[in-house]
C-alpha positions as CSV (number, residue, x, y, z in Angstrom):
1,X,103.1,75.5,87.5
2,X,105.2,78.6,86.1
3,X,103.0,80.6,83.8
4,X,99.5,78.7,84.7
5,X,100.3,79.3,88.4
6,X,100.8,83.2,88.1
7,X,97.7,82.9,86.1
8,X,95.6,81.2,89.3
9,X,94.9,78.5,86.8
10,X,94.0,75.8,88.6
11,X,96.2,72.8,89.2
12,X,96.3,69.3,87.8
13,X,96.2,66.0,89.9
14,X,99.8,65.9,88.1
15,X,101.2,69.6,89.6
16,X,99.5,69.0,93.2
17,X,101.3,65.4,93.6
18,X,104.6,67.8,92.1
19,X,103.9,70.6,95.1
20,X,103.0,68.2,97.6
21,X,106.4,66.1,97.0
22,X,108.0,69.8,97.1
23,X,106.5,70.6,100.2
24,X,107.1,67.7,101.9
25,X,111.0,67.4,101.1
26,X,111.0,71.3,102.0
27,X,109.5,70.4,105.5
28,X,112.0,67.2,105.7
29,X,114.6,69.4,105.1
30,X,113.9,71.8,107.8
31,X,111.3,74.3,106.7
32,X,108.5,75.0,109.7
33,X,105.7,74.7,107.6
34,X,103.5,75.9,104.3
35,X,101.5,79.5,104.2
36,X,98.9,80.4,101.1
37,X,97.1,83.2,100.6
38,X,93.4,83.3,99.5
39,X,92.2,86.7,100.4
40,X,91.8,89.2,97.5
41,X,93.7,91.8,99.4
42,X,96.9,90.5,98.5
43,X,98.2,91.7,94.9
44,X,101.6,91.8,93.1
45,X,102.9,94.9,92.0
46,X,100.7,95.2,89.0
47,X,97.3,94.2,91.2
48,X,97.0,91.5,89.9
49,X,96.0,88.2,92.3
50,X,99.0,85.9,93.7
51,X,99.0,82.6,92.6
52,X,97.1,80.4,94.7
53,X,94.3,83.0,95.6
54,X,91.6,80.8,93.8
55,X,93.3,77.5,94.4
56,X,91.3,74.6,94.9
57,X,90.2,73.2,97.8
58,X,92.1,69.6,96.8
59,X,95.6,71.7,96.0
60,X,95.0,73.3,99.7
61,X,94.3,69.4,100.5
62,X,97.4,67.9,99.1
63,X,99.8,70.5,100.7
64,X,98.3,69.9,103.6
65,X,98.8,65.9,103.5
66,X,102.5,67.0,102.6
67,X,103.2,68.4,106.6
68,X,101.5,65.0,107.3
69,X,104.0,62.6,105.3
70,X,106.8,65.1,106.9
71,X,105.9,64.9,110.8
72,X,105.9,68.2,111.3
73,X,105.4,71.6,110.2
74,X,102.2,74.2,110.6
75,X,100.1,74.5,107.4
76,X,99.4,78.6,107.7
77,X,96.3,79.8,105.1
78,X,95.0,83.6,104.8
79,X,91.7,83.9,103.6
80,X,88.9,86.2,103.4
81,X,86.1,83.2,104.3
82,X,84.8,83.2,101.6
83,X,84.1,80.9,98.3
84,X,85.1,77.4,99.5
85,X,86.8,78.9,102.7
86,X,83.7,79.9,103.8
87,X,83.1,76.3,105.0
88,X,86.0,75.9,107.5
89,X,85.2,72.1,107.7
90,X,87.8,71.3,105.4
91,X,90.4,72.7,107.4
92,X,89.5,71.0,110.5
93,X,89.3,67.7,108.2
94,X,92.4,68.3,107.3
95,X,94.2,69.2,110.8
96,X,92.5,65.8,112.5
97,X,93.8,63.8,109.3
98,X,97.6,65.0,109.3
99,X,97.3,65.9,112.9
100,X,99.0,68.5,112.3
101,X,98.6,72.7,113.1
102,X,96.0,74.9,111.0
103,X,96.9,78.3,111.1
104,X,94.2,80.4,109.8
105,X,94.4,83.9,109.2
106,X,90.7,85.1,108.6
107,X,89.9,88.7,106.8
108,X,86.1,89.1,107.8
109,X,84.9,91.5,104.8
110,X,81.1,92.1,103.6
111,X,81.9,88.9,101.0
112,X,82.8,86.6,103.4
113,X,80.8,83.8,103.8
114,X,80.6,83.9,107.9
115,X,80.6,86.9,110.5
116,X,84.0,87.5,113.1
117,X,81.6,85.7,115.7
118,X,80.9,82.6,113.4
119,X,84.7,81.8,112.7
120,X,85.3,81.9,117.0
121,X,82.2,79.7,117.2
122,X,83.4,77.3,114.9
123,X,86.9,77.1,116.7
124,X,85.2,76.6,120.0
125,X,83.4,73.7,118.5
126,X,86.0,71.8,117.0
127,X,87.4,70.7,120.0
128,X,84.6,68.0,120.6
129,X,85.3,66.1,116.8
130,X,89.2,65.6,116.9
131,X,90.7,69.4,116.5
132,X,91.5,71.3,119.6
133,X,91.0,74.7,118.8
134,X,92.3,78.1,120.2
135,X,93.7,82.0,119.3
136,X,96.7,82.0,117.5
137,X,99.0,82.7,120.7
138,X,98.1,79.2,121.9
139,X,99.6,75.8,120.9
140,X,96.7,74.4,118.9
141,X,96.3,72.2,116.2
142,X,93.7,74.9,114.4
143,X,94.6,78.5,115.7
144,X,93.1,81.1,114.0
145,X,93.6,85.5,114.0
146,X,90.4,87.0,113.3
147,X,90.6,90.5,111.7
148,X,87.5,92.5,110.2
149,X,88.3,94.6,107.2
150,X,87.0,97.6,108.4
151,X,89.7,97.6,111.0
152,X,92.1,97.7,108.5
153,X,93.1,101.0,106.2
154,X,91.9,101.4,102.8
155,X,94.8,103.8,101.9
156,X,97.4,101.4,100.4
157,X,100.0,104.1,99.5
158,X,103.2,101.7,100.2
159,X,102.3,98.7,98.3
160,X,101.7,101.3,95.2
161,X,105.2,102.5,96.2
162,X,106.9,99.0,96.9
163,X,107.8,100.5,100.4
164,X,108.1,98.3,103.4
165,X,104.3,96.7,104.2
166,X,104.0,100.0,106.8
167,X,101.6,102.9,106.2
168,X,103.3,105.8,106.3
169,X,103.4,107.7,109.4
């Protein structure tokens, strides 16, 4: 999407059928699987969003399908649970339809749409419609690591600094 995907414009029919035949070959080829982020923490160097942060639900759909066609692969997504993500549906839709593994990263903040608690309960529940569910350490076809924001720091020193991802000691 070049240009219109730095902008977080969102994708045509035309571009997801493009990233999903990407994806797929990618996968074919040997790649373990597809990650997106969707959580407003993570910026470029000039804090501004990285594509795919707003992406639609139907783009997150399509590269999803794509680990389907392939076999294999695990379909990662980091999101803050909130906006469309804060329905989780869609992502045990999508992990019963491909059968493959939905790794979800959740970032519980004051925006998201559900608490630490509701995210577990909705794991647990899955298991019963066609998606086992479990933590992340287990093999699962919808895993998910649950953080809360206010477990995390809010002094971002090193990605101002484009040092290594590691606060500074």
């Amino acid at each position: 999407m070049g240009e219109r995907g730095a902008a977080n414009e969102d994708a045509t029919p035309e571009d997801i059928a493009r990233m999903r035949a990407i994806v797929r070959d990618g996968l074919k080829a040997g790649a373990l699987g597809v990650s997106t982020s969707r959580t407003l923490v993570h910026r470029t160097r000039d804090k501004a969003y990285v594509p795919g942060t707003f992406a639609t639900v139907d783009e997150m759909i399509g590269l999803g399908r794509a680990a389907g066609e392939a076999g294999h692969g695990v379909f990662e997504i980091v999101s803050d649970i909130a906006g469309p993500d804060a329905d989780l549906e869609w992502m045990a839709q999508l992990s019963r339809e491909t059968g493959r593994t939905i790794s979800l990263a959740a970032l519980i903040s004051r925006r998201s749409g559900m608490k630490m608690s509701g995210v577990l309960d909705f794991i647990d529940g899955i298991a019963g419609r066609g998606a086992s569910g479990g933590l992340a350490d287990e093999p699962a076809e919808f895993c998910a690591s649950v953080q809360h924001a206010s477990q995390l720091s809010t002094d971002h020193g090193w990605a101002d600094s484009g040092g290594s991802g590691q606060a500074d000691a």
